[in-house]
MIDRENRO-342688 format. One record per residue (C-alpha): residue in one letter; x, y, z; residue number from 1. Coordinates in steps of 0.5 Angstrom, whole numbers, plus 500, padded with zeros to 3 digits. Layout:
+--------+------+-------+-----+-----+
: residu : east : north :  up : num :
+--------+------+-------+-----+-----+
:      a :    X :     Y :   Z : NUM :
...
+--------+------+-------+-----+-----+
This chain:
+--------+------+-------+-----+-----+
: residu : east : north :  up : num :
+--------+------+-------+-----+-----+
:      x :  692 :   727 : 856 :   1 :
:      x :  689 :   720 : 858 :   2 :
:      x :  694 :   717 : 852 :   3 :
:      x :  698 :   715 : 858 :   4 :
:      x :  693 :   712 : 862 :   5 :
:      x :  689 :   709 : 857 :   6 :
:      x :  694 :   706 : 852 :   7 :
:      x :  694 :   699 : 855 :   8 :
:      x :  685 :   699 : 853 :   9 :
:      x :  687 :   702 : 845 :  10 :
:      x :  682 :   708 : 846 :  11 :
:      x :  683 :   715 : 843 :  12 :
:      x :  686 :   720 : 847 :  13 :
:      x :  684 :   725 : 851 :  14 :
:      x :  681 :   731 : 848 :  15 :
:      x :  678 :   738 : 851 :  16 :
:      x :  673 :   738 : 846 :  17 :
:      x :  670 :   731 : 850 :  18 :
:      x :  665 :   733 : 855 :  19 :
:      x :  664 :   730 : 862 :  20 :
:      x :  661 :   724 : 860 :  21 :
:      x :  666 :   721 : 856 :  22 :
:      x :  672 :   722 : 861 :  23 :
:      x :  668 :   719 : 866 :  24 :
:      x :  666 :   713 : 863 :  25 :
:      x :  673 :   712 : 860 :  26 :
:      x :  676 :   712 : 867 :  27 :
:      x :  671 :   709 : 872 :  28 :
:      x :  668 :   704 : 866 :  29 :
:      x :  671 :   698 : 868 :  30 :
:      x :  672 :   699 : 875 :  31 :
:      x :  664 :   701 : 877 :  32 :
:      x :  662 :   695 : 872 :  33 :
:      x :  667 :   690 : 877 :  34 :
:      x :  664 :   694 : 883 :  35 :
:      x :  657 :   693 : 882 :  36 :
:      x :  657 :   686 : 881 :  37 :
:      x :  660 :   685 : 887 :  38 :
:      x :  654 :   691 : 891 :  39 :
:      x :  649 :   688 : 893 :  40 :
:      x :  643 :   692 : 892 :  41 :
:      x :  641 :   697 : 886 :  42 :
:      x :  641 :   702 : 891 :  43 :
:      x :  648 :   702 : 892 :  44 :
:      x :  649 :   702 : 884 :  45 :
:      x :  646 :   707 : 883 :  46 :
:      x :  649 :   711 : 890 :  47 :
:      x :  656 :   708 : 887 :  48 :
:      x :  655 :   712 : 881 :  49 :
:      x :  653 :   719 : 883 :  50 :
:      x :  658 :   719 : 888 :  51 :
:      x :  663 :   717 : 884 :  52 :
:      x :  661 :   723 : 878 :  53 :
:      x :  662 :   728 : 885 :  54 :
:      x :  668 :   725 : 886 :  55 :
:      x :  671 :   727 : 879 :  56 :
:      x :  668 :   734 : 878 :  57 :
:      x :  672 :   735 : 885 :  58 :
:      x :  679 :   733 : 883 :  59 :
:      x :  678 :   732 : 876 :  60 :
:      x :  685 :   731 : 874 :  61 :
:      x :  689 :   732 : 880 :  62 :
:      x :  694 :   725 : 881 :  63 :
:      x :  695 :   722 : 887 :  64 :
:      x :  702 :   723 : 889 :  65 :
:      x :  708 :   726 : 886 :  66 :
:      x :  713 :   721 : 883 :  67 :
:      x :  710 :   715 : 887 :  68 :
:      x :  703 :   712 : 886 :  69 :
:      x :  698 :   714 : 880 :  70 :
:      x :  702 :   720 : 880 :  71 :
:      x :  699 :   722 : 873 :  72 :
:      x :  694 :   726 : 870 :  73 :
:      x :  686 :   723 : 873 :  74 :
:      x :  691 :   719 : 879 :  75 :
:      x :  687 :   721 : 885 :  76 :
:      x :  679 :   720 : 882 :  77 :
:      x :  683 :   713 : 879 :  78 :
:      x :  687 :   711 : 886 :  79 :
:      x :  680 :   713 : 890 :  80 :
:      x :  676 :   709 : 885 :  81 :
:      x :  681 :   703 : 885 :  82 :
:      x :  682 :   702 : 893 :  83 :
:      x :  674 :   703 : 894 :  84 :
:      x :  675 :   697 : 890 :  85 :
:      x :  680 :   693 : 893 :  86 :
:      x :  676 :   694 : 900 :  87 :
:      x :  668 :   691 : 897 :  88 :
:      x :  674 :   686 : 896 :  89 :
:      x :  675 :   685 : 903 :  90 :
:      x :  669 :   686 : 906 :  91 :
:      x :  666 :   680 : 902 :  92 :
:      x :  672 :   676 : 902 :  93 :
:      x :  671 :   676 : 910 :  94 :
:      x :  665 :   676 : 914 :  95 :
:      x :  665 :   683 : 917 :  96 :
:      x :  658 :   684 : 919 :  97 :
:      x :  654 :   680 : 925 :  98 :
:      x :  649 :   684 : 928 :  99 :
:      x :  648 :   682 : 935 : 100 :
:      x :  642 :   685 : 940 : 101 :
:      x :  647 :   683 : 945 : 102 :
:      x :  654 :   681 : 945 : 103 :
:      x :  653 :   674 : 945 : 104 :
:      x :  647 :   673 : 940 : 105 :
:      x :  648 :   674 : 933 : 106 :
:      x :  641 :   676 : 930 : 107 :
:      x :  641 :   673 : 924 : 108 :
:      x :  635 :   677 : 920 : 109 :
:      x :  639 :   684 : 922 : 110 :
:      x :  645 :   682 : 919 : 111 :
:      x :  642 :   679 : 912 : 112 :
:      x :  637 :   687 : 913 : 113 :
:      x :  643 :   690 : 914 : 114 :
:      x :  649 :   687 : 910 : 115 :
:      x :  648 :   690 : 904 : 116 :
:      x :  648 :   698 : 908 : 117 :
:      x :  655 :   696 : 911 : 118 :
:      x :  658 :   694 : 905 : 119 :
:      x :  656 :   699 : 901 : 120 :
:      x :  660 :   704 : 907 : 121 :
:      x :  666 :   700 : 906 : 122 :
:      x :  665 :   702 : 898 : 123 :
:      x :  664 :   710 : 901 : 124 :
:      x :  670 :   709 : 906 : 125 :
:      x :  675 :   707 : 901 : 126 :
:      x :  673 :   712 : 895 : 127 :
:      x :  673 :   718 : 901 : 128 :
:      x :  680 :   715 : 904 : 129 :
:      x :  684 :   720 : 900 : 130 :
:      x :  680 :   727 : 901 : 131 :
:      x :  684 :   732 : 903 : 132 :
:      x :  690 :   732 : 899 : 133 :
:      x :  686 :   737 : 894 : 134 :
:      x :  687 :   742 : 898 : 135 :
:      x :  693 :   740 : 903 : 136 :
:      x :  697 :   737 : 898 : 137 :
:      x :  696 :   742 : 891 : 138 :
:      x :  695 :   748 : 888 : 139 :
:      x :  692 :   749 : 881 : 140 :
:      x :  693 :   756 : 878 : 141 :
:      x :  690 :   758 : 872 : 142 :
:      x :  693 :   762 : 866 : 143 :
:      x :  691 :   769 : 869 : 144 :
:      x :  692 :   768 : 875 : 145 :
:      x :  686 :   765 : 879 : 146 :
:      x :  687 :   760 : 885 : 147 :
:      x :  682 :   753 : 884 : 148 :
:      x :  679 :   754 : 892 : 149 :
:      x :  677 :   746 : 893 : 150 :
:      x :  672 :   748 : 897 : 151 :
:      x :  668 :   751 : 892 : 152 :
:      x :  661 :   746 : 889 : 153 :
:      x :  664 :   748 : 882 : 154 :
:      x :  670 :   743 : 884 : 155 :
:      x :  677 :   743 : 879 : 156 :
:      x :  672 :   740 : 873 : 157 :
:      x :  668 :   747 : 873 : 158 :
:      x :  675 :   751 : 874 : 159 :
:      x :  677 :   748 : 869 : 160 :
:      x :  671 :   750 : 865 : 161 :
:      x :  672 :   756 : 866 : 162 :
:      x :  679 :   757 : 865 : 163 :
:      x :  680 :   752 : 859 : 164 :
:      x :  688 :   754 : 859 : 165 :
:      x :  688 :   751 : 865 : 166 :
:      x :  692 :   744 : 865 : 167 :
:      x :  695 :   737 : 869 : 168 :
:      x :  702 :   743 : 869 : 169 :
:      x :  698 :   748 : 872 : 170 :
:      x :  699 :   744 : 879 : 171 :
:      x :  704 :   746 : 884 : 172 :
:      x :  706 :   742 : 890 : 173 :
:      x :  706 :   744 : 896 : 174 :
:      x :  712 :   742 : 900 : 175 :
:      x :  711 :   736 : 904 : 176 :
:      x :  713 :   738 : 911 : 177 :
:      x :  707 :   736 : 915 : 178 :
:      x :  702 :   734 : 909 : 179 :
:      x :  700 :   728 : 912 : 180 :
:      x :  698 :   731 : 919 : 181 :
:      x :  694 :   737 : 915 : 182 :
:      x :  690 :   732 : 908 : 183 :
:      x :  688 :   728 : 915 : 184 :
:      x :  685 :   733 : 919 : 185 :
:      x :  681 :   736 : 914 : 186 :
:      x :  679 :   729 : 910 : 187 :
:      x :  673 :   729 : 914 : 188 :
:      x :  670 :   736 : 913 : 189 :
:      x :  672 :   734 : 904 : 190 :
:      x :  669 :   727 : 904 : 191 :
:      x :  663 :   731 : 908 : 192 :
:      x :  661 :   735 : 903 : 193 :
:      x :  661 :   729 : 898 : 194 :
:      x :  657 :   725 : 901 : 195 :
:      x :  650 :   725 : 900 : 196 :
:      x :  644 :   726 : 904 : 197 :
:      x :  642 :   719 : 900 : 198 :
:      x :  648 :   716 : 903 : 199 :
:      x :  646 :   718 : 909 : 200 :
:      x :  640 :   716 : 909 : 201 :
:      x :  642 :   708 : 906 : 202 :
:      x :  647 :   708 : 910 : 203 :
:      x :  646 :   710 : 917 : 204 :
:      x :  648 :   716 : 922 : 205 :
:      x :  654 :   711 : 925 : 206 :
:      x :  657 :   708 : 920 : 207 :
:      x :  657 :   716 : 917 : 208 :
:      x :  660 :   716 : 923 : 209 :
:      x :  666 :   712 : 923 : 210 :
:      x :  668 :   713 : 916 : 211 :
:      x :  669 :   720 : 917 : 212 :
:      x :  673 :   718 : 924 : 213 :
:      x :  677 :   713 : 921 : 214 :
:      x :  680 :   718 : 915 : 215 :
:      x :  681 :   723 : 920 : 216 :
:      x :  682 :   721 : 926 : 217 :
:      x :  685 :   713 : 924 : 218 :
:      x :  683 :   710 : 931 : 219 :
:      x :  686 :   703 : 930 : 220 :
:      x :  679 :   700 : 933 : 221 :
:      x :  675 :   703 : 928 : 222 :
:      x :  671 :   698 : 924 : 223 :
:      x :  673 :   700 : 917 : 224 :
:      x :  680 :   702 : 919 : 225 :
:      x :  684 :   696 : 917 : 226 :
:      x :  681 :   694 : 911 : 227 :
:      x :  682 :   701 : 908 : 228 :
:      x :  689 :   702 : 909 : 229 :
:      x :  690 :   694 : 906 : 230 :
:      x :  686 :   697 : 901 : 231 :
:      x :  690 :   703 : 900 : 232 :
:      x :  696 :   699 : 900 : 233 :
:      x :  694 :   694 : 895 : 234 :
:      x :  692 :   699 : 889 : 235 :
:      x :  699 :   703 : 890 : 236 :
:      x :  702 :   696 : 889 : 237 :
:      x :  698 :   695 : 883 : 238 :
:      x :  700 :   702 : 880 : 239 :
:      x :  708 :   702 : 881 : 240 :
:      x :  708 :   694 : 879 : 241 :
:      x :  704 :   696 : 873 : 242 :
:      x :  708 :   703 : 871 : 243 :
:      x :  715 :   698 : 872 : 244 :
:      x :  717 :   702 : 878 : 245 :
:      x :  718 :   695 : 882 : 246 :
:      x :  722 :   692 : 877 : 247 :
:      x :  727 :   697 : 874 : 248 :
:      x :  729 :   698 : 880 : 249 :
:      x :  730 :   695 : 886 : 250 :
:      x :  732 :   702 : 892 : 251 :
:      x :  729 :   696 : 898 : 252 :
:      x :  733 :   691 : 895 : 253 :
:      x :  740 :   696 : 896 : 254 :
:      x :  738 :   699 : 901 : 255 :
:      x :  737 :   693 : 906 : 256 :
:      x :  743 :   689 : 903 : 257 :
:      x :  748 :   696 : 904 : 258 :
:      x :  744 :   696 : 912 : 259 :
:      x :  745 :   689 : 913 : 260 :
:      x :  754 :   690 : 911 : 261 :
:      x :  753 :   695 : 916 : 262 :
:      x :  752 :   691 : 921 : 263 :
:      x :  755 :   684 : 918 : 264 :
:      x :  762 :   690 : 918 : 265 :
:      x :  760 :   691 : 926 : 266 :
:      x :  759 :   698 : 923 : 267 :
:      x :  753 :   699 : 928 : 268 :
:      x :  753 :   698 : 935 : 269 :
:      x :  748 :   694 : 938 : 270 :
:      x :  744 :   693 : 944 : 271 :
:      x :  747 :   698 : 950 : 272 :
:      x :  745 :   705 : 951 : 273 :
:      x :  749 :   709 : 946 : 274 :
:      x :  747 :   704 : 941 : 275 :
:      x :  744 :   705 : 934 : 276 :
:      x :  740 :   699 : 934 : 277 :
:      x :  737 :   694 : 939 : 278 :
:      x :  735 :   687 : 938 : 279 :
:      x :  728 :   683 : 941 : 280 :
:      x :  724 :   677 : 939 : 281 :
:      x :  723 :   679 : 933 : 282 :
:      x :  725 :   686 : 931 : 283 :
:      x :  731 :   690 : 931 : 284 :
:      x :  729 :   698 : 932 : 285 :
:      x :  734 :   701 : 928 : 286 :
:      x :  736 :   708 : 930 : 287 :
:      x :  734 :   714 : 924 : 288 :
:      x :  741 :   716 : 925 : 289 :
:      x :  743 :   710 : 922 : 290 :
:      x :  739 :   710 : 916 : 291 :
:      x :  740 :   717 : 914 : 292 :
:      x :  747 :   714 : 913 : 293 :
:      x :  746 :   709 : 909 : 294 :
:      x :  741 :   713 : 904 : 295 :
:      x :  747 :   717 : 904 : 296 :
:      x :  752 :   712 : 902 : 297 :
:      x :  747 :   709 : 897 : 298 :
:      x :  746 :   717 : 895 : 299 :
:      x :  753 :   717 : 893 : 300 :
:      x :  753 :   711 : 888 : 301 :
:      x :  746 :   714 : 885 : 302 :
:      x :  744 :   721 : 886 : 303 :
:      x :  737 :   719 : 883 : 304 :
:      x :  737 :   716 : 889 : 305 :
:      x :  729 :   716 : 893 : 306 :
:      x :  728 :   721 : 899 : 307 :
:      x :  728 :   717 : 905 : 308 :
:      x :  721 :   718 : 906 : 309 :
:      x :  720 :   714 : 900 : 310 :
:      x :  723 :   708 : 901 : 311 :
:      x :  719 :   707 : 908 : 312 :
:      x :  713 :   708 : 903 : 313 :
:      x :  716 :   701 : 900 : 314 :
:      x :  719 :   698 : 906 : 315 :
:      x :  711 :   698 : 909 : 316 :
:      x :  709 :   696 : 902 : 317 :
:      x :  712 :   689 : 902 : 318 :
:      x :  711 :   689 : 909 : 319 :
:      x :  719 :   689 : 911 : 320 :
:      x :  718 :   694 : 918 : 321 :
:      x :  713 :   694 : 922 : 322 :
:      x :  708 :   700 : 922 : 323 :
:      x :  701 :   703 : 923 : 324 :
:      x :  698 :   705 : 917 : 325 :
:      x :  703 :   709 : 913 : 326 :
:      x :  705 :   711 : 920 : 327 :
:      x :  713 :   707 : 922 : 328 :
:      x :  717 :   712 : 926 : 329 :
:      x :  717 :   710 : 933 : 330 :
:      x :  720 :   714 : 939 : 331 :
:      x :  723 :   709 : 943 : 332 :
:      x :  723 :   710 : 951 : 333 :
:      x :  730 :   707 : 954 : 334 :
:      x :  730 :   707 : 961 : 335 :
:      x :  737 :   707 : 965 : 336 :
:      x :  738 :   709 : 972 : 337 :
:      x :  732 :   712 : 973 : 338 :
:      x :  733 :   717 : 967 : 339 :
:      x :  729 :   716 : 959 : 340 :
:      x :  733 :   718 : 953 : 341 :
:      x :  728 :   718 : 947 : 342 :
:      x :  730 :   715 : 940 : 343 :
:      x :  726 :   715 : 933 : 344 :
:      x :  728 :   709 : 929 : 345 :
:      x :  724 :   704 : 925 : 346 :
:      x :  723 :   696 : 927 : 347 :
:      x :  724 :   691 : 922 : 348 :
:      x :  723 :   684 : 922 : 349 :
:      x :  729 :   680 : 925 : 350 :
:      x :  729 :   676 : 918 : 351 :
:      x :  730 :   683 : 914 : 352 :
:      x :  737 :   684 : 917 : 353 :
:      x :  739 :   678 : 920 : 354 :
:      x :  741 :   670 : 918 : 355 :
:      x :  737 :   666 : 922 : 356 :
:      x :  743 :   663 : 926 : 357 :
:      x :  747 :   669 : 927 : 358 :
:      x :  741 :   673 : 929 : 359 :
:      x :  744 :   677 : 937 : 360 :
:      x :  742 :   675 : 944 : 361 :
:      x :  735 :   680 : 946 : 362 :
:      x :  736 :   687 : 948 : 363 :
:      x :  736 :   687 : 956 : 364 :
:      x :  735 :   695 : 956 : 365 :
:      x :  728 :   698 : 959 : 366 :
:      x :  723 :   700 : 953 : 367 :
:      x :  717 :   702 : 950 : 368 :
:      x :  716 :   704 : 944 : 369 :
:      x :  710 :   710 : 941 : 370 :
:      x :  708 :   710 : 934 : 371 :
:      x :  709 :   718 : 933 : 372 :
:      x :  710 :   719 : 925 : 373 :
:      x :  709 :   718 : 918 : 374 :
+--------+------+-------+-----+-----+
């Protein structure tokens, strides 16, 4: 089973007589050793492991995706482990934390005290960040019938070991129809039950707090917010750079060089009321009609082609359009003689769909614009 995942490290493959500690330490080895070197404290070592071991029972073998990042056996516990990584990274690469008695003095001996507590929360953020979907997202059934409830202390691993018939197959997708709206409000209730009353205690009732709040709730003032998503990000590039998804096939380099023959061909109109994309400084917003079409001519030179979701996935990913999060569709007010008209469109960078020296004059209209979906 984890021939695939391991093959590159020439290690036996995945047997069901191996027991819990076996898999565990040939998934999480290599990463927990980089992330203990990089923990300050042996407490958050410690901490770190028995997380991470909780983490494992409860999805055991689930992936992170469907046909997109880590979307195999063990990718949701690898994905989790790897972001966690990715945001110790960024804590210490960055100076996050100056503990201040007031806003303008920084006291010094709180912020040595108390540094080690926050980077081991940003270690927490980022392993919990994805929490929701083993219940949101999958289904696991096993041979008799039986339906894996994620909210059981056993968690998949115990399921499994009770029904040995059940495996990686025996998961059903749910459909994606507003998953990322429900795997978000219930990613605080699932992370809650994994931490423990000893993270609690090393961590503090505020930073607990806004971890909870920026997996569930996603304020984008929260301290951990950012880090987290640019985290999430880079361990999904890594995967689909390292399965050769990126470089068999370039779908964002076809859609974007059809997009832009639209445009050179004066096929979209731009700039007016009834338009379908309007330029400013340094976006064009491009109405989802728009896209749709160019999906669809694309679908009829390939019909492996990618749903539409997905290629916004990799347009975020290589930072072509504008987004928050993996949040890009905004809805874009237009005011004209005292009346609004609301359009859903994404925005990219000028640079994306236009020659430096034939870019178009501004849009003149009266907008504004809300992030509203995925």
């Amino acid at each position: 089973m984890l021939e695939r995942i391991l093959k590159s490290k020439k290690l036996a493959p995945f047997s069901k007589t191996d027991n819990f500690s076996e898999v565990y330490s040939r998934l999480a080895e290599d990463k927990l050793k980089k992330i203990k070197d990089i923990l300050i404290e042996d407490t958050a070592d410690e901490l770190a492991d028995k997380i991470c071991q909780r983490f494992l029972t409860h999805v055991w073998f689930l992936p992170a995706s469907e046909g997109h990042h880590h979307a195999k056996e063990f990718g949701l516990f690898l994905h989790c482990l790897d972001t966690a990584l990715e945001a110790l990274k960024r804590f210490d690469d960055k100076i996050y934390f100056e503990y201040r008695e007031n806003r303008d003095v920084i006291d010094s001996f709180e912020t040595r005290k108390r540094r080690p507590s926050r980077q081991y929360a940003f270690f927490l953020c980022g392993l919990v960040h994805d929490l929701g979907k083993e219940a949101a997202r999958y289904k696991v059934v096993s041979s008799n019938g039986e339906l894996w409830d994620p909210c059981n202390e056993e968690g998949l691993y115990g399921f499994v070991q009770r029904h040995p018939d059940t495996a990686f197959s025996s998961i059903r997708y749910q459909s994606m129809d507003n998953i990322y709206g429900l795997y978000q409000k219930i990613a605080p209730f699932y992370a809650a039950r994994l931490i423990s009353s000893e993270d609690y205690k090393y961590v503090g009732h505020e930073d607990i707090g806004d971890i909870l709040n920026a997996i569930g709730y996603k304020p984008a003032d929260n301290k951990f917010y950012k880090e987290i998503i640019d985290a999430d990000m880079q361990s999904v590039k890594k995967d689909l750079i390292a399965s050769g998804e990126i470089k068999t096939k370039d779908v964002v380099g076809d859609f974007i060089t059809t997009l832009r023959e639209m445009f050179t061909e004066g096929r979209i109109s731009i700039n007016s009321t009834g338009a379908k994309a309007w330029v400013f400084e340094d976006r064009t917003a491009v109405s989802i009609a728009v896209l749709n079409d160019v999906r669809a001519l694309l679908l009829s030179k390939d019909r492996k082609t990618p749903e539409l979701n997905i290629i916004w996935r990799k347009l975020m990913e290589r930072h072509l359009i504008e987004h928050e999060g993996w949040k890009c569709v905004y809805n874009m007010e237009l005011v004209t003689m005292g009346r609004s008209m609301f359009i859903k469109v994404l925005r990219f960078k000028n640079s994306v769909i236009w020659d430096k020296d034939k870019t178009p004059e501004t849009c003149k209209l009266n907008v504004s614009f809300n992030i509203i979906s995925k």
